[in-house]
C-alpha positions, -999 to 999 in steps of 0.1 A, spaced: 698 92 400 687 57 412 676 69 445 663 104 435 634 82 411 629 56 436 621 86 462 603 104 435 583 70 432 574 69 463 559 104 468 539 97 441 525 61 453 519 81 488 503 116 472 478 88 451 474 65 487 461 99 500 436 111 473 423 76 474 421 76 509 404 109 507 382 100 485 366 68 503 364 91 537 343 115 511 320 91 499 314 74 533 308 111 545 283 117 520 264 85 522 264 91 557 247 125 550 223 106 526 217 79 554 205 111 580 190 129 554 163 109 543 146 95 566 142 135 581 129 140 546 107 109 543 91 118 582 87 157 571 68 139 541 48 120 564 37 152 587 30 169 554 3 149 536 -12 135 574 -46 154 576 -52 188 597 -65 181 631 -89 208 642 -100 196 677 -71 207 704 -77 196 736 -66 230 758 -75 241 795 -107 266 797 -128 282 819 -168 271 825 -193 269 851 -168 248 876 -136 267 866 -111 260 844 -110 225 831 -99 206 803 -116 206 773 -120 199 740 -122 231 716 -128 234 672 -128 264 656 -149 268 625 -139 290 593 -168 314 585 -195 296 605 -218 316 625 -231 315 662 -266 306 653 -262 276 631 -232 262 651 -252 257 684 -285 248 661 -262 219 647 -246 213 682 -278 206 698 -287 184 669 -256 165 672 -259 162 709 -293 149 709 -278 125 679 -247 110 695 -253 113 737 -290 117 739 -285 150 750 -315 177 756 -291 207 760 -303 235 782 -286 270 786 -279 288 813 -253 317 815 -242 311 776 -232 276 786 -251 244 770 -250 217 793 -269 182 800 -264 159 827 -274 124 838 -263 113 804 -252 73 803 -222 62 783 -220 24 764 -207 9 797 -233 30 821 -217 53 830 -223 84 840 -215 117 827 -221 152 817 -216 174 790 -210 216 792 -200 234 761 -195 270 752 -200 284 718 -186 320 708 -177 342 684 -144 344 665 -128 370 640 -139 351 610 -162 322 625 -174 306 653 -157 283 682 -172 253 700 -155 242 736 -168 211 749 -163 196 788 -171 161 793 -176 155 832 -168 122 841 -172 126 877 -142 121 890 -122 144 869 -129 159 837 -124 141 799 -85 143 786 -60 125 768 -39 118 795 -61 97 820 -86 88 797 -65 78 764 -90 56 743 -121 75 753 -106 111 745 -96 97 715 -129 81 704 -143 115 714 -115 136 690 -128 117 659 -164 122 669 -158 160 671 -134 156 639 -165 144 618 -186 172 634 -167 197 623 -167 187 590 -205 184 588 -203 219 599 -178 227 574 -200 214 546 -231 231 561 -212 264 560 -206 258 524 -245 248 520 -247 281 538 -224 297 510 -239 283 482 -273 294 493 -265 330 493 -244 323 457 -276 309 446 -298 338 463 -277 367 441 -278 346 411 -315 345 412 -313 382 415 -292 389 387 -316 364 365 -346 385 377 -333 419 369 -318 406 332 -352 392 329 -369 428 339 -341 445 316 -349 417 285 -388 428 297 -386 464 295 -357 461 263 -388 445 246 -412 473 258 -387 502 244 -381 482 209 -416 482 204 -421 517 215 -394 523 188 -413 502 161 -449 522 167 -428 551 165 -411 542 133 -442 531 121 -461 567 128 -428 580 115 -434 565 82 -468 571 81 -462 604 85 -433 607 61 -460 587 34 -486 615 43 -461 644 43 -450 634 7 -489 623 -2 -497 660 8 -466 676 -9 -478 658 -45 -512 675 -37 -493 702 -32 -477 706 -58 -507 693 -78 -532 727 -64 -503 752 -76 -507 740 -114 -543 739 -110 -540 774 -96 -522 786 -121 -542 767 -149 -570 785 -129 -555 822 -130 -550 816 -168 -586 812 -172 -595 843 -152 -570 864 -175 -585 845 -206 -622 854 -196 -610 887 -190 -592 891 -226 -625 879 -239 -647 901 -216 -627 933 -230 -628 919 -266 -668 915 -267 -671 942 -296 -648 930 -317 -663 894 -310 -674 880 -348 -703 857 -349 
C-alpha cells in the first residue's frame, strides 16, 4: 500500500512537472509570436500613414529613344491646363522657354546651381480620367535617375511632388469654377421663375379685380333689374287703371 501511494505520488508530481513545463514553453511561444508580430504591425503602420508618392521614375520613349524618366499622373486634369501650368512651372524653376516639336516640350542649354548643363524633354498626354506628364532631364552624359544621380533625382522627385499638387489644387479651382458656373445658373433661372411668378400673381390680381368688378356690376344690374320689373308692373297697373277709367267716363260723377 506503501509503495502503490508513493508511486501514485510520483505520477502526480511528474503529470504537474509537465503541465508546468508546458505551460512556460506556451508562454515563451506566444511572447515569441508577440515579439514578431509587432514590429510587422508597427512597420505596416508606418507604410500606411507615409504619404502617396505620385512621381515614379519608369523607362519611356522620346525624341532619343527610350530613356529614363520621371512620370505623374493627374486625376481629372486636362491636356490644356497641364502643359499651360508646365510651361509656367518650367519657366519658374529652370528658366525654361519650352518649345514643341512633334508633341514633345523641350528646352536646352539650361544651367543648373553648379553650371551645369542640361536639358529638359517632356511629354504630356491624355489618360482615361486625366492627364499624364513625363519629364527627361538630359544631363549629358546619361539621362537623370535615382541610381546614378541619387540626391539630384531626389531633389527633382519633391520638385515634381509639389507640382503635382499645385495642379491638383488648380483642377479643384477648375471644379469649383464650373460648381460655381451652374450655381449662378440655377440662381438666374429661380430669379426668372420668382420674376415671371410675380408677373402671373399680378395677372391673377387684375383678374380678380375685374372679376369683382364685374360680379359688383352683375349684382348692381340684377337690383336694377329687379327694380324695372316692379316699375313695370306698377306701370301695367296704370295702363289697366286708365283703361277702367276710360270705359267708366259715363258713369263718371262730377
Amino acid at each position: 500500500m506503501s509503495g502503490t501511494y508513493f508511486s501514485n505520488s510520483f505520477l502526480l508530481f511528474k503529470f504537474t512537472f509537465v503541465i508546468t513545463a508546458n505551460s512556460h514553453i506556451t508562454k515563451n511561444l506566444i511572447l515569441m509570436k508577440v515579439k514578431t508580430i509587432f514590429p510587422l504591425l508597427l512597420l505596416l503602420t508606418n507604410v500606411m500613414i507615409l504619404p502617396a508618392q505620385q512621381v515614379v521614375e519608369t523607362q519611356k520613349t522620346m525624341s532619343f529613344g527610350s530613356r529614363p524618366c520621371f512620370r505623374i499622373v493627374f486625376p481629372d486634369a486636362t491636356t490644356s491646363l497641364l502643359e499651360e501650368q508646365w510651361k509656367g512651372w518650367a519657366l519658374k524653376n529652370h528658366s525654361a522657354k519650352l518649345k514643341k516639336k512633334g508633341g514633345e516640350l523641350y528646352a536646352t542649354g539650361l544651367k543648373s546651381k553648379a553650371n551645369e548643363e542640361y536639358a529638359v524633354y517632356s511629354t504630356i498626354e491624355k489618360t482615361t480620367d486625366g492627364a499624364a506628364l513625363n519629364v527627361w532631364f538630359d544631363l549629358g552624359a546619361s539621362f537623370l535617375n535615382s541610381r546614378d544621380n541619387p540626391s539630384q533625382a531626389k531633389e527633382v522627385n519633391k520638385a515634381l511632388q509639389q507640382f503635382y499638387y499645385d495642379i491638383r489644387r488648380s483642377t479643384h479651382d477648375v471644379s469649383i469654377e464650373e460648381e460655381e458656373k451652374k450655381l449662378k445658373a440655377m440662381e438666374e433661372k429661380n430669379k426668372m421663375m420668382e420674376k415671371n411668378a410675380t408677373l402671373l400673381q399680378k395677372s391673377i390680381d387684375d383678374y380678380k379685380a375685374k372679376i369683382k368688378k364685374a360680379e359688383d356690376d352683375l349684382a348692381k344690374l340684377s337690383r336694377e333689374q329687379e327694380n324695372g320689373l316692379i316699375q313695370i308692373e306698377n306701370q301695367r297697373k296704370m295702363i289697366e287703371e286708365a283703361k277702367l277709367r276710360k270705359t267708366n267716363v259715363e258713369s263718371e260723377r262730377h
